[in-house]
C-alpha positions as CSV (number, residue, x, y, z in Angstrom):
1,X,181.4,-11.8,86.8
2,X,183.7,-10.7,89.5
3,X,187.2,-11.9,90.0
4,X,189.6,-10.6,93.4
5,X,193.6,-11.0,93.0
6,X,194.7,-11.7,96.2
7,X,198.1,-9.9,96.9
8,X,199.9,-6.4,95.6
9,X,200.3,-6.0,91.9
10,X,203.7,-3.6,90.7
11,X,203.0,0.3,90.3
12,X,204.0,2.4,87.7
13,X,206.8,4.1,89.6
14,X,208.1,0.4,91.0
15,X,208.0,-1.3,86.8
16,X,209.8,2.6,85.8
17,X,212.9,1.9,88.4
18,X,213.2,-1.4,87.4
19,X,213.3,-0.8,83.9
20,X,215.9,1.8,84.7
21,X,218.1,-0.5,86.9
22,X,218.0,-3.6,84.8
23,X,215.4,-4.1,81.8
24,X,215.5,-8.1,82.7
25,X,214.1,-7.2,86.4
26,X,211.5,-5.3,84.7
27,X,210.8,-8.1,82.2
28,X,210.5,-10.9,85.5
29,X,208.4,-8.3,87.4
30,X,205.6,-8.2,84.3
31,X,206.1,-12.0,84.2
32,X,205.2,-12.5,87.4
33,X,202.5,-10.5,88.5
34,X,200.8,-11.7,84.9
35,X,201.1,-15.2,86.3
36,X,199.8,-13.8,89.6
37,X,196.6,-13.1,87.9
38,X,197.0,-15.7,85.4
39,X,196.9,-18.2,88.3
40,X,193.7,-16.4,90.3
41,X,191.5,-16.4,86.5
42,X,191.8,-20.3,85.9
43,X,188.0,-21.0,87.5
44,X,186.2,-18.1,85.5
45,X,184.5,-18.1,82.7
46,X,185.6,-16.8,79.6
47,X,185.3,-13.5,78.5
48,X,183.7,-13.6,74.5
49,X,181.9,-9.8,74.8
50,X,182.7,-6.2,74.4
51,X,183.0,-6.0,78.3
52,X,183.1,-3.0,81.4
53,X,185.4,-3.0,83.8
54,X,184.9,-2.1,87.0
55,X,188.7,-2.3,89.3
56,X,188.4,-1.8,93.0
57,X,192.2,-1.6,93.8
58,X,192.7,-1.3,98.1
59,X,196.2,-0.6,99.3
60,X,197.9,-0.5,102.6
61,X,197.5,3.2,103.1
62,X,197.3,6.4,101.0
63,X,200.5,7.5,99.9
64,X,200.5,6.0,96.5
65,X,199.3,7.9,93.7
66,X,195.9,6.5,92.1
67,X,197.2,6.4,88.3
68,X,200.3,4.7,89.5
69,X,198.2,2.0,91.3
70,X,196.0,1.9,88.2
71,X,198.6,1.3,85.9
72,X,198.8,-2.4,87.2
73,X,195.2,-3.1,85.2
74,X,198.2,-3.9,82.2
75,X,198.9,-6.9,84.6
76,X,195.5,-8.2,84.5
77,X,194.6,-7.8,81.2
78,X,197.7,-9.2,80.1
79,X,196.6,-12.1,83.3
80,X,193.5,-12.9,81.6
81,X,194.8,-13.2,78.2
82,X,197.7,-15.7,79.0
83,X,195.1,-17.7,81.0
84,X,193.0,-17.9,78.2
85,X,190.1,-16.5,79.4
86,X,190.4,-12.8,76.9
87,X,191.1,-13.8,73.6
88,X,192.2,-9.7,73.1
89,X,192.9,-6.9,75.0
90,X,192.1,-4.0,72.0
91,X,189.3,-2.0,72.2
92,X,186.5,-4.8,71.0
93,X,186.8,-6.9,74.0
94,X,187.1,-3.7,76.5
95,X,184.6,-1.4,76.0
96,X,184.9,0.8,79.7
97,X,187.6,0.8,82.8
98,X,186.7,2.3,85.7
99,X,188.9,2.5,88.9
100,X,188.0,2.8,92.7
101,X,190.5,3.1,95.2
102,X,190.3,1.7,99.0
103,X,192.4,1.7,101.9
104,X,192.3,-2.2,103.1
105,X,194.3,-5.4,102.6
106,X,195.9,-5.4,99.2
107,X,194.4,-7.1,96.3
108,X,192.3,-5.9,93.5
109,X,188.3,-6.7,92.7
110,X,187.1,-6.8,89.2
111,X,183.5,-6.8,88.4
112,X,183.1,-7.7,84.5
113,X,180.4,-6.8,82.8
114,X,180.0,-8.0,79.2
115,X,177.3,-6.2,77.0
């Protein structure tokens, strides 16, 4: 299964000076961009495996670190679970994560595969 979030999801330096300006900014920030995905997972399936997952983040250019870019997979799996469609995100639902990086319009791919 393979699921695209249109549209930028918060890095790790971006939630960290949030959390240190105001914790309530970082709290909206999380809210949101879990809703974001939240609102792009209604039409799939879901997800009742041990699964893989396979993110293909693409950015606007290259000057932001990979691991902070990465860091917004907490967005989706917290996405998917709110929408209903991953009942957990512990270890027995994700079995891999794998991260590619691209230079393109912003938005993350997601290629699940369940076992």
């Amino acid at each position: 299964m393979r699921i695209v979030i249109d549209g930028r999801l918060p890095s790790l330096n971006e939630y960290i000076a949030a959390e240190r300006t105001y914790r309530y900014i970082a709290a909206k920030m999380k809210k949101d961009a879990t809703e974001l995905v939240a609102w792009q997972c209604k039409q799939i399936k879901p997800i009742t495996e041990p699964a893989d997952y396979t993110f293909t983040w693409y950015v606007a250019n290259n000057r932001t670190d990979p691991d902070n870019i990465a860091f917004a997979c907490k967005f989706v799996f917290d996405g998917l679970q709110s929408a209903g469609k991953l009942p957990n995100d512990s270890m027995k639902y994700i079995k891999s994560i794998t991260h590619h990086f691209m230079i393109g319009e912003p938005k993350v791919e997601i290629q699940i595969d369940e076992a």
